[in-house]
N, C-alpha and C positions, 0 to 999 in steps of 0.2 A: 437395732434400736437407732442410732445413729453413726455418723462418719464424723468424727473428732479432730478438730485440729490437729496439726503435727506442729508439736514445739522446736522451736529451730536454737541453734548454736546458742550457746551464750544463758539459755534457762536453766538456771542450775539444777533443777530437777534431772537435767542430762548427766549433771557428773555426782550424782547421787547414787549409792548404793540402796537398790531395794527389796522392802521387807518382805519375807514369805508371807505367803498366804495360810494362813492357820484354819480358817472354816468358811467353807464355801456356802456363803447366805443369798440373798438378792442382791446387793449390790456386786458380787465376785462377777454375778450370773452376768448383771448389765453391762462389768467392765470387759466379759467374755464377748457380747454380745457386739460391743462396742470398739472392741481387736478385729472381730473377724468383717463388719461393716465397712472398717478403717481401712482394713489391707485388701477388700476386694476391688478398690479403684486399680484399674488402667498404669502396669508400669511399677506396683509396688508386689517385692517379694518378703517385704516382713512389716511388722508394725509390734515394736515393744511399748509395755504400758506407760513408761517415763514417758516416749513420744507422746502421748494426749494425755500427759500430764499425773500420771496417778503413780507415783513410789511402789508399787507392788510388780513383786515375781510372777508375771505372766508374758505372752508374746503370740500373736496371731503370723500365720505365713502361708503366702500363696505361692505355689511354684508348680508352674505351667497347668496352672488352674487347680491344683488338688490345696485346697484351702482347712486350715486348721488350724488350732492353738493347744497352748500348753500353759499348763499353772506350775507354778513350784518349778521349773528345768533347772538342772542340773548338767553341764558339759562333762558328761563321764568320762567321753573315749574323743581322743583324733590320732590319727596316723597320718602315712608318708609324708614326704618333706614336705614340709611348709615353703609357698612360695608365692609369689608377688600374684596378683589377680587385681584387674581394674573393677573397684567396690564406689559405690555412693552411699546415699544416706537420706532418707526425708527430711532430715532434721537440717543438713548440711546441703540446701538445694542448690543444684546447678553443675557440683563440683566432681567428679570423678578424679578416681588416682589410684594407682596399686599398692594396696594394703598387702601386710603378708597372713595367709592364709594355710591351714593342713588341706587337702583337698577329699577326706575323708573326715566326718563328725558324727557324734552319736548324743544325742539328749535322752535322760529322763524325767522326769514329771510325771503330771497327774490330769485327769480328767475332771471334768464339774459332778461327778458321780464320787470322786474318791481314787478309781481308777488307775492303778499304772500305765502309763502312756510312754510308750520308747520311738523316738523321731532317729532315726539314721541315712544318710547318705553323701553320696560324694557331689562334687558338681556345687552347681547355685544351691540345692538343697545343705549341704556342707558350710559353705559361706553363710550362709542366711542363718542357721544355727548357730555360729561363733557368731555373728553379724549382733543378732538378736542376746543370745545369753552376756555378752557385752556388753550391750546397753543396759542390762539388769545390777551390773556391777557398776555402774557409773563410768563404763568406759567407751569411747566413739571412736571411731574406724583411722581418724585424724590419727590416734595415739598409737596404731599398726605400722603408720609409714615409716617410711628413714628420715630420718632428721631435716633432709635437701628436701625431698618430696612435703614434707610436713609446714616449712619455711614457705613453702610454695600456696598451699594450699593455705595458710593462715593470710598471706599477701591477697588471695582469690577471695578469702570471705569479707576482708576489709574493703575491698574494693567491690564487694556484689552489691545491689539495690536494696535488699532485704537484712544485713547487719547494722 
């Protein structure tokens, strides 16, 4: 349908906790439509709904071309040690930093059918999982760093063109 703005830092739709999706009508379908439009640009591996502004549990993700989404996810599963990985952000343009991360993830959700749908793997597909079902919670990659890292990165957005 179309490719949606990405909301940047600062819209509080970002630190918004959002709602499931109870019945998948026309509008679930355009905002499905409108995830996966969203995340086929060049350089993006997730696009959650809060990014183009819509409060509901869903997230489109591209990774290394196999493109898809999910309604309702749920981070079920992560394993091994969680450790630092250099993460960015749509919302947060410009700015990379090492977030901490599991390097194995596992989501479930649902299909626009109804469908159980189980997303798992390690790597960027791993990241991209936490990446995404965090933003569902109201939470952004900023609030993974360490404290020094995080100090850093708030100094980089005050001083970027686009805050």
């Amino acid at each position: 349908m179309a490719v949606r703005p990405i909301r940047l830092f600062g819209d509080p739709v970002l630190k918004s906790v959002s709602a499931p999706i109870d019945e998948i009508d026309d509008g679930v379908r355009a905002l499905v439509r409108d995830l996966v439009d969203t995340v086929e640009l060049p350089g993006r591996a997730g696009v959650a709904a809060p990014q183009i502004g819509v409060g509901l549990r869903a997230f489109s993700y591209n990774i290394d071309g196999d493109i898809g989404y999910v309604i309702n996810p749920v981070l079920v599963e992560v394993s091994g040690d969680p450790e630092p990985i250099g993460e960015g952000c749509l919302s947060v343009p410009g700015l990379w930093h090492e977030a901490i991360r599991y390097p194995r993830a596992k989501v479930v959700g649902i299909d626009l059918d109804g469908n159980e749908l189980v997303l798992e793997g390690e790597g960027l597909l791993a990241q991209a999982l936490q990446h995404e079902t965090d933003h569902l919670d109201g939470t952004l990659y900023l609030d993974r760093l360490s404290p020094e890292e995080r100090r850093t990165a708030m100094r980089e957005i005050r001083e970027s063109d686009w805050f």
